[in-house]
Backbone as CSV, one residue per row, in Angstrom:
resi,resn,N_x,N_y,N_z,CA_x,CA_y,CA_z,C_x,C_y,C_z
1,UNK,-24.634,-16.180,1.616,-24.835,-17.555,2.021,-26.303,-17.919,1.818
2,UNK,-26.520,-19.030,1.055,-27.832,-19.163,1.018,-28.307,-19.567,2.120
3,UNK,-27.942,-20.047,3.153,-28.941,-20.257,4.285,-29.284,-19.212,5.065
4,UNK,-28.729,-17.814,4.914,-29.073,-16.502,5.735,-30.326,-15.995,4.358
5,UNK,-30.360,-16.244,3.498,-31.103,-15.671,2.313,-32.531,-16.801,2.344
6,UNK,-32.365,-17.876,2.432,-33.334,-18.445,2.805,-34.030,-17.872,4.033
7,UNK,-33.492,-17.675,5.023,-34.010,-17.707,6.900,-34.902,-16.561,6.216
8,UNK,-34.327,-14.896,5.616,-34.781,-13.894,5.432,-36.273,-13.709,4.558
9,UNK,-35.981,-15.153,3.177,-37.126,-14.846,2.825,-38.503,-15.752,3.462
10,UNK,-38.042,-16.928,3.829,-39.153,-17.717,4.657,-39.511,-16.780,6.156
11,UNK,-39.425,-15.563,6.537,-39.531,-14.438,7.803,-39.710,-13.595,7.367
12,UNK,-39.638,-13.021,6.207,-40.105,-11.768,5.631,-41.100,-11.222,6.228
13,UNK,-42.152,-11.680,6.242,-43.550,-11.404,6.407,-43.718,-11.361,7.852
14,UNK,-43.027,-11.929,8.985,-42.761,-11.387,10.164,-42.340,-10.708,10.803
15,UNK,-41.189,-10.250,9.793,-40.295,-9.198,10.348,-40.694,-7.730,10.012
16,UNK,-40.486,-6.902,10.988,-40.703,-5.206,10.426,-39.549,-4.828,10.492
17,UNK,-39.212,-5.302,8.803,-37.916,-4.625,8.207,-37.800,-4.065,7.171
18,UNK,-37.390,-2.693,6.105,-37.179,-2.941,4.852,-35.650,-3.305,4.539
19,UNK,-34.934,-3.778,5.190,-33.168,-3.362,4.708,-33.001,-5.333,5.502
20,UNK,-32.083,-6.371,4.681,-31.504,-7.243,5.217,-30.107,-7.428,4.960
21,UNK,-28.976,-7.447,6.061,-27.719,-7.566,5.048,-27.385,-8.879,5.771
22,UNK,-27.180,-9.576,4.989,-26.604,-11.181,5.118,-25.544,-11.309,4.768
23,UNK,-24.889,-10.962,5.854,-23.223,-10.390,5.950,-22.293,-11.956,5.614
24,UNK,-22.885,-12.949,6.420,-22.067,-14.063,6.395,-20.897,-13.750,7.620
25,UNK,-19.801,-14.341,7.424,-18.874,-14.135,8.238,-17.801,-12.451,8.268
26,UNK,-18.375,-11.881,7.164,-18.021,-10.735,6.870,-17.816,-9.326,8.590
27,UNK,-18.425,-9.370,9.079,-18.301,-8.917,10.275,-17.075,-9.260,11.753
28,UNK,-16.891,-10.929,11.498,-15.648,-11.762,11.913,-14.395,-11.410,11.262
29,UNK,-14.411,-11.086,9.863,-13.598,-10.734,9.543,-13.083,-9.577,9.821
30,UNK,-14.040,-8.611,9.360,-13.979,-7.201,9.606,-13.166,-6.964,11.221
31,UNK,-13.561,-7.437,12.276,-12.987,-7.412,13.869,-12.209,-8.275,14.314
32,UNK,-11.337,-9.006,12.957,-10.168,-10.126,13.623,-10.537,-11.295,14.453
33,UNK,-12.184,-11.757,14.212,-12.151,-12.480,15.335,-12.217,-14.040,14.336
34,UNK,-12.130,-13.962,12.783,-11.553,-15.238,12.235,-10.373,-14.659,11.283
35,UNK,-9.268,-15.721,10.907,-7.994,-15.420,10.214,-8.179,-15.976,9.133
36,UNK,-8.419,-15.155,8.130,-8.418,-15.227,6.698,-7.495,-16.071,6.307
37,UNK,-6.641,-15.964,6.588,-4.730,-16.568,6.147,-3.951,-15.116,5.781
38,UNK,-2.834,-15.433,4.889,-1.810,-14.704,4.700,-2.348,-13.656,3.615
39,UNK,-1.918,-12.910,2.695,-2.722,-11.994,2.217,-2.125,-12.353,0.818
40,UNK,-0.839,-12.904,0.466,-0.777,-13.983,-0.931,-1.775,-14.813,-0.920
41,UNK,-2.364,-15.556,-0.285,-3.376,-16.486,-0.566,-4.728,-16.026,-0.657
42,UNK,-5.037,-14.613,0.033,-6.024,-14.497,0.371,-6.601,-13.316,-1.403
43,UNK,-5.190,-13.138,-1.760,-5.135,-12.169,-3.243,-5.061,-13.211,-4.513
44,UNK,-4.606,-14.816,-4.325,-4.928,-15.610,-4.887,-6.041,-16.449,-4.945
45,UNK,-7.098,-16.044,-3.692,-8.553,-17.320,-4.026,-7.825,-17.714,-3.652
46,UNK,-7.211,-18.478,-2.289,-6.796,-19.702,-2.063,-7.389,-19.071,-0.373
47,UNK,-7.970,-18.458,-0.054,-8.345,-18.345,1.412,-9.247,-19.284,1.698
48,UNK,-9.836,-20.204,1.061,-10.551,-21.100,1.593,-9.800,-22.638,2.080
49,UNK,-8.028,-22.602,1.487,-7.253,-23.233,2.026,-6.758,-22.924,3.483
50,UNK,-6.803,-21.849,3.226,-5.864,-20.925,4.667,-7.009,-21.449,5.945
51,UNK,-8.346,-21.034,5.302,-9.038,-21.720,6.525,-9.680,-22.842,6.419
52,UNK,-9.239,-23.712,6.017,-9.380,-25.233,6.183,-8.556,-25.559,7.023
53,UNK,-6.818,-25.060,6.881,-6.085,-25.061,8.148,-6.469,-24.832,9.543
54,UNK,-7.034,-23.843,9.058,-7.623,-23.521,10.677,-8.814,-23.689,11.543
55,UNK,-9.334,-24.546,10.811,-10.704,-24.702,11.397,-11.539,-25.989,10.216
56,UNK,-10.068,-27.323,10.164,-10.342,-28.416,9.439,-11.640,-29.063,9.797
57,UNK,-12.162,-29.031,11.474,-13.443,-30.288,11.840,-14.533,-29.426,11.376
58,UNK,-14.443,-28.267,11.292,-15.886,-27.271,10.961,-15.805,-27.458,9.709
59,UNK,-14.708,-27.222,8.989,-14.955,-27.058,7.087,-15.051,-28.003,6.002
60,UNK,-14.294,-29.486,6.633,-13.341,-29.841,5.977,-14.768,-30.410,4.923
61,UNK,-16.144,-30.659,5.436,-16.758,-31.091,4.612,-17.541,-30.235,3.450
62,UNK,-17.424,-29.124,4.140,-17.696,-27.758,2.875,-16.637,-27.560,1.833
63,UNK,-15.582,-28.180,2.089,-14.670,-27.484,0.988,-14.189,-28.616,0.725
64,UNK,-13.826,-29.860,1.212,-13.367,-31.291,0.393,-14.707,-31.936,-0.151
65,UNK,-15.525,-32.380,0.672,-16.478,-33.214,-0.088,-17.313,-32.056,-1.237
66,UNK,-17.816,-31.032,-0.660,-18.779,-30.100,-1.236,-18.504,-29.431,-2.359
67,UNK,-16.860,-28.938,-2.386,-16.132,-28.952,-3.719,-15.776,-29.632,-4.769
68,UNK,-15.716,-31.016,-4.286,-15.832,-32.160,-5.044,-16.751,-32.734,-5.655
69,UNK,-17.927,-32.267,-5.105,-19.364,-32.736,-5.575,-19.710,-31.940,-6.776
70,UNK,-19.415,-30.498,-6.317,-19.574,-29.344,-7.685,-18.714,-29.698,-8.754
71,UNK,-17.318,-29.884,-8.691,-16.592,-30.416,-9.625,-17.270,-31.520,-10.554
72,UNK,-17.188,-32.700,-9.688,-18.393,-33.587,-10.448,-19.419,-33.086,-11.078
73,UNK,-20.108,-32.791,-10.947,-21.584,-32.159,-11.956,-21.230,-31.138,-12.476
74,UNK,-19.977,-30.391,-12.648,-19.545,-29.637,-13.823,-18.939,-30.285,-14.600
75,UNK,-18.214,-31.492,-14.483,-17.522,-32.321,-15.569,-18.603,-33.212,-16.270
76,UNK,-19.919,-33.698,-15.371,-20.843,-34.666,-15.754,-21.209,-33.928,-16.399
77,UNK,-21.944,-32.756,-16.624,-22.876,-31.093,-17.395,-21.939,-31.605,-18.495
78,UNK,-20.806,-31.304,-18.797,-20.100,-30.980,-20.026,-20.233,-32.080,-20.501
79,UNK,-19.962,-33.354,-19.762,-19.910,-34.778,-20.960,-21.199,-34.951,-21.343
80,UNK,-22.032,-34.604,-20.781,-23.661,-34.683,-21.814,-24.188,-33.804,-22.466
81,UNK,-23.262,-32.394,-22.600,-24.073,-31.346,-23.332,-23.141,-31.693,-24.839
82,UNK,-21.656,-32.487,-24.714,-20.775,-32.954,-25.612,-21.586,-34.123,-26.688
């Protein structure tokens, strides 16, 4: 996630660390305490549907608007490099 990779390198120089792991939600997962979805979806790339279901007011703008935005400037990229 770039905002854990940002925090790490703007603190670098404060912290007495050599090792950072910027797990993300990877640890939630790991202990069941968020639901991926079903494990067809989750073996298809579609787990970011599964949890839009479940947690629509937190995501819905990371993965509808924010996906949509990338889409856009990958279709805009191609019609001007055309």
């Amino acid at each position: 996630m770039p905002l854990q990779e940002r925090w790490i390198a703007d603190n670098l120089d404060q912290l007495d660390a050599r090792v950072f792991l910027p797990l993300g939600a990877c640890l939630d997962f790991y202990t069941g305490n968020i639901y991926r979805g079903p494990r067809w979806m989750t073996d298809r790339g579609l787990e970011w549907l599964s949890r839009l279901f479940t947690e629509p007011q937190r995501l819905w703008n990371r993965y509808l608007v924010g996906n949509t935005v990338f889409l856009v400037r990958i279709l805009v990229a191609r019609l001007r490099s055309n």
